[in-house]
C-alpha positions as CSV (number, residue, x, y, z in Angstrom):
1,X,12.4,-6.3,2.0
2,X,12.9,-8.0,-1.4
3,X,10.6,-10.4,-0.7
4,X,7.3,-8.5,-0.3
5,X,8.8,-7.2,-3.7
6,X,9.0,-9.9,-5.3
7,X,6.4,-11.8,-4.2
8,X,3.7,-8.4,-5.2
9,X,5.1,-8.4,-8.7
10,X,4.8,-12.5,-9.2
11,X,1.1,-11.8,-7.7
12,X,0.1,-8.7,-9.8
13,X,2.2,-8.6,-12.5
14,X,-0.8,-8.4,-14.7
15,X,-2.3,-5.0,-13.0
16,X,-1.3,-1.7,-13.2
17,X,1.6,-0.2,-11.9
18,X,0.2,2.1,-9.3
19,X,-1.9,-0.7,-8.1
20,X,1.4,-2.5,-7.3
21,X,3.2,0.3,-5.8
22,X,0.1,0.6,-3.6
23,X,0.2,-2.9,-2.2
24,X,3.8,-3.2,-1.8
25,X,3.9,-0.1,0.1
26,X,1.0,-0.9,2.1
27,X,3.5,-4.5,3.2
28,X,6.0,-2.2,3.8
29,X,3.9,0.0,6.1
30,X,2.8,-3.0,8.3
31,X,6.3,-4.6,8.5
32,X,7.5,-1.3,9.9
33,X,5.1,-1.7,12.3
34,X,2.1,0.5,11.2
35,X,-1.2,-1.0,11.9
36,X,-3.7,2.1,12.1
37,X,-5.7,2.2,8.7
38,X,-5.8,5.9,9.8
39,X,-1.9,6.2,9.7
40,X,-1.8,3.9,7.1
41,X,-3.6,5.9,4.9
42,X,-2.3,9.2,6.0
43,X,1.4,8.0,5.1
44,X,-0.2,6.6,1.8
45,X,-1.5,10.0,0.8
46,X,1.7,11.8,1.4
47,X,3.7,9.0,-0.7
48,X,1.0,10.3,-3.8
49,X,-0.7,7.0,-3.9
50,X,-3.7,7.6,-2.8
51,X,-6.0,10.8,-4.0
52,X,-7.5,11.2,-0.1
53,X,-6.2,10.5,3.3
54,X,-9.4,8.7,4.0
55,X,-9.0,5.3,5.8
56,X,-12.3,4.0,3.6
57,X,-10.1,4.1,0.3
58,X,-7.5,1.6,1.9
59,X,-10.0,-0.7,3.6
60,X,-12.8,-0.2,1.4
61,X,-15.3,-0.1,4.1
Protein backbone atom coordinates (compact mmCIF):
# COMPACT_ATOMS: atom_id res chain seq x y z
CA UNK A 1 0.00 0.00 0.00
CA UNK A 2 2.54 2.60 -1.22
CA UNK A 3 0.11 4.79 -2.17
CA UNK A 4 -1.63 5.71 1.17
CA UNK A 5 2.23 6.18 1.90
CA UNK A 6 2.91 8.34 -0.24
CA UNK A 7 0.13 10.24 -0.58
CA UNK A 8 0.20 10.82 3.76
CA UNK A 9 3.74 12.07 3.49
CA UNK A 10 3.00 14.59 0.29
CA UNK A 11 -0.17 15.72 2.67
CA UNK A 12 1.67 16.08 6.05
CA UNK A 13 4.94 16.36 5.37
CA UNK A 14 5.01 19.43 7.44
CA UNK A 15 3.68 17.66 10.87
CA UNK A 16 5.21 15.54 13.11
CA UNK A 17 6.24 12.19 12.68
CA UNK A 18 3.94 10.33 14.92
CA UNK A 19 1.07 12.32 13.59
CA UNK A 20 1.97 10.62 10.20
CA UNK A 21 2.48 7.17 11.42
CA UNK A 22 -0.98 7.65 13.09
CA UNK A 23 -2.79 8.50 9.86
CA UNK A 24 -1.15 6.10 7.63
CA UNK A 25 -1.79 3.43 9.94
CA UNK A 26 -5.27 4.40 10.57
CA UNK A 27 -5.53 3.95 6.05
CA UNK A 28 -4.07 0.86 6.55
CA UNK A 29 -6.44 -0.28 9.19
CA UNK A 30 -9.54 0.53 7.05
CA UNK A 31 -8.11 -0.92 3.79
CA UNK A 32 -7.76 -4.18 5.70
CA UNK A 33 -11.12 -3.93 6.34
CA UNK A 34 -11.38 -2.48 9.97
CA UNK A 35 -14.20 -0.12 10.34
CA UNK A 36 -15.03 -0.27 14.25
CA UNK A 37 -13.47 3.06 15.89
CA UNK A 38 -13.49 0.64 18.85
CA UNK A 39 -11.16 -1.94 17.06
CA UNK A 40 -9.60 0.74 15.38
CA UNK A 41 -8.42 2.23 18.33
CA UNK A 42 -7.70 -0.93 20.24
CA UNK A 43 -5.19 -2.02 17.38
CA UNK A 44 -3.86 1.62 17.43
CA UNK A 45 -3.05 1.34 21.21
CA UNK A 46 -1.20 -1.87 20.87
CA UNK A 47 0.87 -0.45 17.75
CA UNK A 48 2.11 2.43 20.71
CA UNK A 49 0.35 5.21 18.87
CA UNK A 50 -2.00 6.14 20.78
CA UNK A 51 -1.65 6.64 24.88
CA UNK A 52 -5.50 5.08 25.49
CA UNK A 53 -7.52 2.55 23.83
CA UNK A 54 -10.32 4.99 23.91
CA UNK A 55 -12.37 5.31 20.60
CA UNK A 56 -12.80 9.33 21.55
CA UNK A 57 -8.98 9.93 20.86
CA UNK A 58 -9.33 8.60 17.22
CA UNK A 59 -12.66 10.22 16.38
CA UNK A 60 -12.45 13.04 18.59
CA UNK A 61 -15.95 12.93 19.71
Amino acid sequence: MLTASGLIGGVFLEEERQLTHLYDAVLRLLADGYWSSKIITAKLYDMGLISAPNPGIVTGI
